[in-house]
C-alpha positions as CSV (number, residue, x, y, z in Angstrom):
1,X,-26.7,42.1,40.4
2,X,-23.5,43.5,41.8
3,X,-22.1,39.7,42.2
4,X,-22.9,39.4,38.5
5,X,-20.9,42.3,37.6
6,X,-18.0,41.5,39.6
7,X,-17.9,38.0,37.7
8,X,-18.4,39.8,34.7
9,X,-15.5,42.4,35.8
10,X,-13.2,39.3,36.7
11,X,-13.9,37.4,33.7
12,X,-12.6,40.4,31.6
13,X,-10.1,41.1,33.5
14,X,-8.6,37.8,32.8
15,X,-9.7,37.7,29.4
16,X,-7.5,41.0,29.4
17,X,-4.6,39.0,30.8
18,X,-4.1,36.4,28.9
19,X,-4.5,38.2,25.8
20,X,-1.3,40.5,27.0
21,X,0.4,37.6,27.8
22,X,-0.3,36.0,24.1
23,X,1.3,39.6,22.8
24,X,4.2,39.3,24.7
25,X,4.9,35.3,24.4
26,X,3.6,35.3,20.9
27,X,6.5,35.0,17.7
28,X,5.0,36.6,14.6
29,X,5.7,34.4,11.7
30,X,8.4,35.4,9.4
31,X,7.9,37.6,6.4
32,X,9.1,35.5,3.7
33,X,10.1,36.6,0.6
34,X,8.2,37.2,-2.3
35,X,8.1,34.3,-4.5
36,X,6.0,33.9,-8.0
37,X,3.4,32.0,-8.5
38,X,3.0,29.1,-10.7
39,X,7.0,29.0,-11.3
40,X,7.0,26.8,-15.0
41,X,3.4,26.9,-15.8
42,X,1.5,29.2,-18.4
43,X,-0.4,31.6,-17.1
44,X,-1.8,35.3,-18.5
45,X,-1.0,38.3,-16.3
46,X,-4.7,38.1,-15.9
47,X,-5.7,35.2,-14.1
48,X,-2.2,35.5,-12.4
49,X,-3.7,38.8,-10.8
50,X,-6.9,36.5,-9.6
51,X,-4.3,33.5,-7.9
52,X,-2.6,36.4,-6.1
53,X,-5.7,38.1,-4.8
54,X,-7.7,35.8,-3.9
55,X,-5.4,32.6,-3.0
56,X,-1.9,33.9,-2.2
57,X,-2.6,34.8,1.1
58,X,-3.0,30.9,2.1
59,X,-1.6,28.8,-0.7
60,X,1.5,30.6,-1.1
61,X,4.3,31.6,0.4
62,X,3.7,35.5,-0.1
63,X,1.2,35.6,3.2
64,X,0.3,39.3,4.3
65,X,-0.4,39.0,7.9
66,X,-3.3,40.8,9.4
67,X,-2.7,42.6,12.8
68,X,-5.2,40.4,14.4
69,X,-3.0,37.2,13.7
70,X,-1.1,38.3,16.9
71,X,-4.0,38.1,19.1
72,X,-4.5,34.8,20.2
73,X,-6.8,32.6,20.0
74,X,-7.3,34.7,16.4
75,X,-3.5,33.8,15.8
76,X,-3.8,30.0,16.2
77,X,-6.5,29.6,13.8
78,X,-5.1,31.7,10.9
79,X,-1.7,30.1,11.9
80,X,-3.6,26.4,11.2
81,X,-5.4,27.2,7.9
82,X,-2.2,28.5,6.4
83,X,-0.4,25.9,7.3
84,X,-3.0,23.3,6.1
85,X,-3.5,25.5,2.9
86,X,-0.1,25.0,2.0
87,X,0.3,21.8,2.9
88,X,-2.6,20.7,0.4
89,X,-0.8,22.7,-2.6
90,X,1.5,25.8,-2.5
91,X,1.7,27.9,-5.5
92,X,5.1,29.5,-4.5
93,X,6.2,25.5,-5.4
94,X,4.6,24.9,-8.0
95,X,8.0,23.5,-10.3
96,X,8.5,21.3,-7.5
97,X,5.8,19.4,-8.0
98,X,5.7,16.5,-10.4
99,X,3.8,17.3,-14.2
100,X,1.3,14.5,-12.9
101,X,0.7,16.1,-9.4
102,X,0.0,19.5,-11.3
103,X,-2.8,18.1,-13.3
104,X,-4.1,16.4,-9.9
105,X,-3.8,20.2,-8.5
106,X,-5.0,22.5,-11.2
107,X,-8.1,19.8,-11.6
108,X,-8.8,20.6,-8.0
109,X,-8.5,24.4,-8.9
110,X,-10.7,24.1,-11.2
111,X,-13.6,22.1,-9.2
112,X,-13.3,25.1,-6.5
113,X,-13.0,27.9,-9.0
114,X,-16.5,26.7,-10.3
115,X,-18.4,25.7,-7.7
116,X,-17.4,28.4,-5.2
117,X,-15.7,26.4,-2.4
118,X,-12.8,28.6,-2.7
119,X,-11.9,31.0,-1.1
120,X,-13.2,29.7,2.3
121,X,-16.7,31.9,3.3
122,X,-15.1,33.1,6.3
123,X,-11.8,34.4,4.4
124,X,-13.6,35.8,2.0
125,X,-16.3,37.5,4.8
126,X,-12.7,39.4,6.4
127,X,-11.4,40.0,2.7
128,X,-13.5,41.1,0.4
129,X,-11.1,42.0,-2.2
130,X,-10.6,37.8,-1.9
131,X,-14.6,37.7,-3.5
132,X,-14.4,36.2,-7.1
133,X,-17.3,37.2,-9.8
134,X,-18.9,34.5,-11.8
135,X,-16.7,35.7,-14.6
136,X,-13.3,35.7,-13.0
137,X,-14.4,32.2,-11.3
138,X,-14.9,31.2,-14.8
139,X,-11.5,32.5,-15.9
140,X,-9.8,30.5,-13.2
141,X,-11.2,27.3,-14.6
142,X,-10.6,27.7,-18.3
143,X,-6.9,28.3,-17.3
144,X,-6.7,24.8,-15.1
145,X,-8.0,23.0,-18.7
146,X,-5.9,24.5,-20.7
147,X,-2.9,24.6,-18.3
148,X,-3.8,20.5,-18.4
149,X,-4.2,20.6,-22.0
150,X,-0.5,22.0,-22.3
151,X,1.1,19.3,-20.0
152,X,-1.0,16.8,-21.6
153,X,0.7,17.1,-24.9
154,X,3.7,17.7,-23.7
155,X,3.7,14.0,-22.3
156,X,5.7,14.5,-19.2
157,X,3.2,12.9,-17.5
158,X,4.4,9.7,-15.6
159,X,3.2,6.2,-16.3
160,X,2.1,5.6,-12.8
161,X,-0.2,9.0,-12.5
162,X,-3.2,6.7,-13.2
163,X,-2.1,4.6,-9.8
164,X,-3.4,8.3,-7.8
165,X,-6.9,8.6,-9.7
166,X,-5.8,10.0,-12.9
167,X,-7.5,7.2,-14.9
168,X,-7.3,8.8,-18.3
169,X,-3.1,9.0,-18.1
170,X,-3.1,4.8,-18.1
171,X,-1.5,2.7,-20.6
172,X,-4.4,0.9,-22.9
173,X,-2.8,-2.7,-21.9
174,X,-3.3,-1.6,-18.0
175,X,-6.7,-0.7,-18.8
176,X,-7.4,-3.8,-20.7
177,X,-5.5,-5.2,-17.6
178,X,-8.5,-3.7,-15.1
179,X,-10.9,-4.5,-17.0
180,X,-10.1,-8.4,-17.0
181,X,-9.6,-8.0,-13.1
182,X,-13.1,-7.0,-12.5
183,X,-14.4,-9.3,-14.8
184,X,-12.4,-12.1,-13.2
185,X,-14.0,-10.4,-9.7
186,X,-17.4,-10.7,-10.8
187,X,-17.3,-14.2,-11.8
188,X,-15.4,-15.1,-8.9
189,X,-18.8,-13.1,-7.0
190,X,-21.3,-14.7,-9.0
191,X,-20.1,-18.6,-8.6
192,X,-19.8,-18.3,-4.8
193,X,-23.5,-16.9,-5.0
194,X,-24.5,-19.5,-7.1
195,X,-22.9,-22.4,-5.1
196,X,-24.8,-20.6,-1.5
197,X,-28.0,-20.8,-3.9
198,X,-27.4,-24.6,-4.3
199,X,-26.3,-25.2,-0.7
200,X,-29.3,-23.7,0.4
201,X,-31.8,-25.9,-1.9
202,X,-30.0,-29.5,-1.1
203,X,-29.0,-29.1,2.6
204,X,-26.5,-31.8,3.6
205,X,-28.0,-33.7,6.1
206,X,-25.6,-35.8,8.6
207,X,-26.6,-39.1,9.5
């Protein structure tokens, strides 16, 4: 028992260490300025209010960061899902993104608002105020349709947003276009099937 305490002792002790060391070599990250969400889009005070409680802290650049994001190995985690949070959309540049790219985005808002994905469980088990209600999840996603709706009719959509997923943003003739490729893909398919089919039945035998 006594041996098992001194390991014990020792690996605290070092435990102790490194995370004094990660205080003193750590850099907290800059406190940015304050910059407003969804910069060009429509949005109510309302569902603005949600965006900044429950998705600011990650996907913008108005971060609040917690004491424990100086403690490492706390830091480097917090410091990677903000920085991949971002990088997948950033509401603090939201005009810098293309009218296309925002209907890709609030789309994706949308998906998460209403089946729960977002904010992350773990976040949300550290932040509580972060929690959406069924309601205010459903407020989220009526302002992504509309928001599309808008930019929709506005038609500032580019040409080649369909070439990225958005299938309903395509020219008819490039549809039409598609449509004769696949066509031209299955009968391509079918006669090579057809032709094995025949191989198969009359074997060329060599002499």
């Amino acid at each position: 028992m006594p041996r098992i305490f001194r390991v014990a002792s020792l690996l605290a002790v070092a435990l102790f260490a490194v995370t004094l060391t990660g205080l003193a070599l750590h850099i907290e990250p800059p406190q940015a300025h304050a910059k407003p969400l969804f910069q060009g889009a429509r949005i109510d005070g309302p569902t603005l209010a949600l965006f900044q409680r429950a998705c600011q802290n990650c996907h913008s650049e108005n971060t609040q960061w917690p004491w424990y994001s100086r403690i490492p190995p706390a830091s480097w985690m917090i410091a990677k899902d903000v920085y991949e949070a971002r990088r997948h959309v950033n509401f603090s540049n939201w005009n810098s993104y293309r009218p296309d790219e925002q209907v890709d985005f609030l789309t994706r808002i949308g998906i998460a608002a209403r089946t729960g994905r977002m904010p992350l469980p773990r976040y949300a088990f550290l932040h509580r105020e972060a929690v959406l209600a069924s309601q205010e999840r459903l407020q989220i996603y009526e302002w992504s349709r509309a928001e599309k709706k808008r930019l929709r009719a506005a038609g500032q959509l580019s040409q080649s947003s369909f070439l990225r997923g958005d299938w309903r943003q395509a020219p008819a003739a490039v549809k039409w276009m598609e449509h004769l490729t696949i066509l031209g893909h299955w009968y391509f398919l079918t006669t090579k099937i057809g032709e094995l089919f025949v191989a198969a039945e009359h074997p060329v035998t060599i002499a």
